[in-house]
N, C-alpha and C positions, 0 to 999 in steps of 0.2 A: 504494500500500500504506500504511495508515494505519502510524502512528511511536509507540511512547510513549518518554516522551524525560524523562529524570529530572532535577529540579533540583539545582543542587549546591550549591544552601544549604540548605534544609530537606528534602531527600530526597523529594517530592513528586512523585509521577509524575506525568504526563500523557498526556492523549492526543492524538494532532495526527489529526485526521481527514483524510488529503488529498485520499479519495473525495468528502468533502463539501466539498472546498475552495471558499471563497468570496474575490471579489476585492472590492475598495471600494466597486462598484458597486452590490453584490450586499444590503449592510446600509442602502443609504437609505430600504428604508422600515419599519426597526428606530432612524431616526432619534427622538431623545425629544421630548415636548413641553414647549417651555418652561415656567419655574413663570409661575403665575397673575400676573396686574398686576392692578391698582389703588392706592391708596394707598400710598406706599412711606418708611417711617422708616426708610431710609437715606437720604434723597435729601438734597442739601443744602438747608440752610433747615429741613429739619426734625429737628435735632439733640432737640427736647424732646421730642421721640414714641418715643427708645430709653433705656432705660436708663443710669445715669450713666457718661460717656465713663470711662473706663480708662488709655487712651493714645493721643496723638495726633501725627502730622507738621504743625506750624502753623509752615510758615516767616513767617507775617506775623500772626496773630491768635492769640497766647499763649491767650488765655481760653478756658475749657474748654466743650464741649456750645454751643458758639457755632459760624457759618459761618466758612470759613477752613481750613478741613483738609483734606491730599492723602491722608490715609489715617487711618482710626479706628477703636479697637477699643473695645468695648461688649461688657458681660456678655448672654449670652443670654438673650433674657426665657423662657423655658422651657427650662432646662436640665437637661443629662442627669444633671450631678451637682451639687451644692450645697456652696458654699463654708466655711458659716458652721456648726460644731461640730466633735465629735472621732470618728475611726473608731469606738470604740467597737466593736474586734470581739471574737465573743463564740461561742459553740458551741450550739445547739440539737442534743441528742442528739448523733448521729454527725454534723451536718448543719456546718460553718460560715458566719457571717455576718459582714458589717461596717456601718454606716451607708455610705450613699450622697455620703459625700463626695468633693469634685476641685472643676476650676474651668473653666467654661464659656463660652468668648469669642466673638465674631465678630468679625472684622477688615473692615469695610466698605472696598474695596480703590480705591476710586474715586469722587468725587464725582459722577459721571456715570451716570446710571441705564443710558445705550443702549448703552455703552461693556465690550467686555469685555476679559479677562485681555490678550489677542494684539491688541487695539487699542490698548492702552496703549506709551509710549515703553519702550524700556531702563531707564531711569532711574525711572519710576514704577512697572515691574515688580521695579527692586532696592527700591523705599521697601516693597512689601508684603512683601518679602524680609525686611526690617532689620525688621518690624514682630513677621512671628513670632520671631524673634531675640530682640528687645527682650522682648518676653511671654513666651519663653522665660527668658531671664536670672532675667528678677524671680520670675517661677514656682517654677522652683529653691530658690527662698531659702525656701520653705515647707514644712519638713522631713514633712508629710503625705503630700507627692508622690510617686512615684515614676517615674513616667511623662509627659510631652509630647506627645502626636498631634496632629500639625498634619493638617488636610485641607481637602480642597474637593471640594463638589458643583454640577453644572451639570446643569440639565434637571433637569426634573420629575422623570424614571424614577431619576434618580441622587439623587433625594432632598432637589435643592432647591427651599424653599419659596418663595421669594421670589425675584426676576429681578437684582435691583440685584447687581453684582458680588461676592462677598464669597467668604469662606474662614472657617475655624472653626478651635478648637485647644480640645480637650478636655486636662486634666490628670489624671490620675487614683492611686489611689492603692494601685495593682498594674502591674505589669507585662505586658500583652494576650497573650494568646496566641500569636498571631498574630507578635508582635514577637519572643514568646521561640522559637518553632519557631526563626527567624532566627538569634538567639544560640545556639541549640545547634549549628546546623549551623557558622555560624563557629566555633564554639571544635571541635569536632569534626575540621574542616579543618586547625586551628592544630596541634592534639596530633598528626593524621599527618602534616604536608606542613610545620608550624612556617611557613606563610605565611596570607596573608588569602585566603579561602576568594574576597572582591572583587573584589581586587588581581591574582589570578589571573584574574577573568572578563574584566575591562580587557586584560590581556596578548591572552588570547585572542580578543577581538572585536577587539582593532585586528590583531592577525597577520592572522587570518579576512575581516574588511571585508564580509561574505556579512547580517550581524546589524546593521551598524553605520549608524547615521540622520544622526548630526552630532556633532561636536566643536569643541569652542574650548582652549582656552589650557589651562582648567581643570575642564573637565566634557565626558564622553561621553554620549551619548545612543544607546538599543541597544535593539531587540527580543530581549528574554532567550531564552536557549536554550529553556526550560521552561516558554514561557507560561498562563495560565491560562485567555486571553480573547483573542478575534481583536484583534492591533495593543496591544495591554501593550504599554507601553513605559516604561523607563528610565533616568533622568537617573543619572549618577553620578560624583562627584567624584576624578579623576585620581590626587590624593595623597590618602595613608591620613589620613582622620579619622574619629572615634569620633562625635564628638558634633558635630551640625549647631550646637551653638549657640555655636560654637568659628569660625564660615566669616567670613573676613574680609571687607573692602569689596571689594578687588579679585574676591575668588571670587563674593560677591554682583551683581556686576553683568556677569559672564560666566555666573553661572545663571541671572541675570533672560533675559539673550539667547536663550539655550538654551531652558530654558523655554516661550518667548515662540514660537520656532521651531516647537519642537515641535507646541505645540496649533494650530500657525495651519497647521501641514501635516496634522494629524488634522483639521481642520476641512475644509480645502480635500478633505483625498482622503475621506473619509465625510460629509460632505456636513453639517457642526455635527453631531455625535453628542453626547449626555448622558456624561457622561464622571464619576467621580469620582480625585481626586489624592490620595498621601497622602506623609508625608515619616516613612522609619523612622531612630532615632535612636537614642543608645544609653541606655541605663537613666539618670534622674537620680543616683543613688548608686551608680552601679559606679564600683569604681577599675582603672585603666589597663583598660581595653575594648579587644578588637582588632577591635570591630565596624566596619562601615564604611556611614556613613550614606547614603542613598539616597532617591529621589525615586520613587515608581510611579503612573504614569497608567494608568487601566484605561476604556477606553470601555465605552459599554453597550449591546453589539450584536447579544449572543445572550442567551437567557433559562438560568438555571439549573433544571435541573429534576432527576425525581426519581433516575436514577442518579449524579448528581453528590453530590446532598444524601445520597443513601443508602450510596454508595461510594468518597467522599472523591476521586474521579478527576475532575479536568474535560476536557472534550472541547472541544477547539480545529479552527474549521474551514480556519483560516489560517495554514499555517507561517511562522514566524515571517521566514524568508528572504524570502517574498514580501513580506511586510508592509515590512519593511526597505526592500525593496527599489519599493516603492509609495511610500515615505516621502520619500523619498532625490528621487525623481524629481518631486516634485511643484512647481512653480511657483507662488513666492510673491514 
């Protein structure tokens, strides 16, 4: 009997088809193709073919746009929004507008073109950790912002163009949609229940264990009750914090682990699927937030179509229990 099964952050229904249920097997040949190769300006040795470096890990080669770097961020050469003027917003009729300002990075996460995110040690999956951190920090300080979206695309279908490892971190200067649904439903949570609408779902996936993929010290990993896409999944940090860009060393090298886990059991049980990540965070200028920041991985293994687009319902062919429980079990 199919389930809709509501989320208890943003109130979003769903639908879990379990007539249609599919197992890991079932999406390999919904696997994506990787992005195109040939000549690659990330690769090491060719620092002068990207844009001018930004920030970098150089434990032995200070000098900048030079070889020597475990990790580098670079302005995007086409980017969504552009650094250099003032909002300037303004009203056309009933209509409003603003210039297209933010700030548009790439974090080139490995000197290694063959190399991806779940190949890399602990340690070099905490430096691309510390790297959106770091780019966070400084970001902040530009009172235009108001927002931080870090993400990552893998595979062609998820929208990445180029194969060399990387992640991205738009700034922008509104608040996304998408992030605010989030914050209503936490503060919504907070005025009934005077708790973290989070901190409650952590309670109940570890009682539960039916949802629950992996944990360490400092972070859970869970297929959310209300998924929206077969195997979403969920990184989320133990103790209540608002703002990712607040996650100390020891937290960063138990999410590097985590992480790292994660995608290397979505890889092993879907066989590499295109996948995009994204990190929600809480607003650059809210004061005291009870939001609670979080990690969503979403593969790309069903196509959306037009009752989704037309009826704001997604249909999921894979309860999230199985998936959990596919994840859980996989040998890495």
């Amino acid at each position: 009997m199919p389930e809709l099964r509501k989320d208890p952050v943003t109130s979003r229904w769903v639908i879990i088809a379990t007539e249609r249920g599919k197992r890991p097997s079932d999406f390999t040949s919904m696997t994506a193709a990787k992005a195109k190769e040939g000549f690659c300006p990330f690769c090491y040795g060719h620092e002068g073919n990207t844009p001018f470096e930004i920030w970098a890990y150089r434990p032995d080669h200070p000098e900048k746009n030079t070889p020597g770097w475990k990790v580098r961020v670079v302005p995007n050469k086409f980017p969504a929004l552009r650094i250099e003027g003032e909002l300037n917003r303004r009203g056309m009729g009933m209509y409003d507008l603003m210039d297209g300002i933010g700030a548009h990075e790439v974090i080139v996460e490995t000197p290694e073109h063959d190399k991806n995110l779940e190949d890399l040690s602990d340690s070099e999956v905490g430096l691309i950790i510390d790297a959106y951190r770091n780019r966070g920090i400084d970001l902040k300080k530009d009172v235009r912002f108001q927002y931080i979206l870090i993400f990552r695309n893998y595979g062609k279908s998820a929208g990445a163009s180029l194969k060399h490892p990387h992640s991205q971190l738009i700034a922008t200067p509104i608040v996304p949609k998408r992030v605010q649904e989030e914050i209503n439903g936490v503060n919504q949570h907070f005025q009934y229940k005077e708790r973290c609408v989070f901190c409650d779902i952590i309670h109940q996936e570890l009682s539960d264990g039916s949802r629950l993929v992996l944990e360490n010290r400092n972070f859970l990993c869970i297929e959310p009750f209300a998924p929206r896409f077969p195997f979403e999944t969920w990184i989320i940090p133990k103790k209540h914090q608002a703002d990712f860009l607040n996650i100390t060393d020891e937290e960063t090298l138990d999410m590097a682990r985590i992480l790292k886990s994660a995608l290397t059991r979505l890889k092993v049980a879907l066989k590499d699927p295109a996948y995009n990540y994204t990190i929600h965070t809480m607003p650059l200028r809210a004061q005291g937030s009870i939001f609670h920041w979080h990690l969503e991985i979403m593969p790309k293994l069903i196509q959306v179509a037009g009752f989704e687009w037309g009826s704001g319902f997604y249909i999921n062919p894979t309860p999230p229990e199985d998936a959990a429980k596919y994840l859980r079990e996989v040998e890495i």
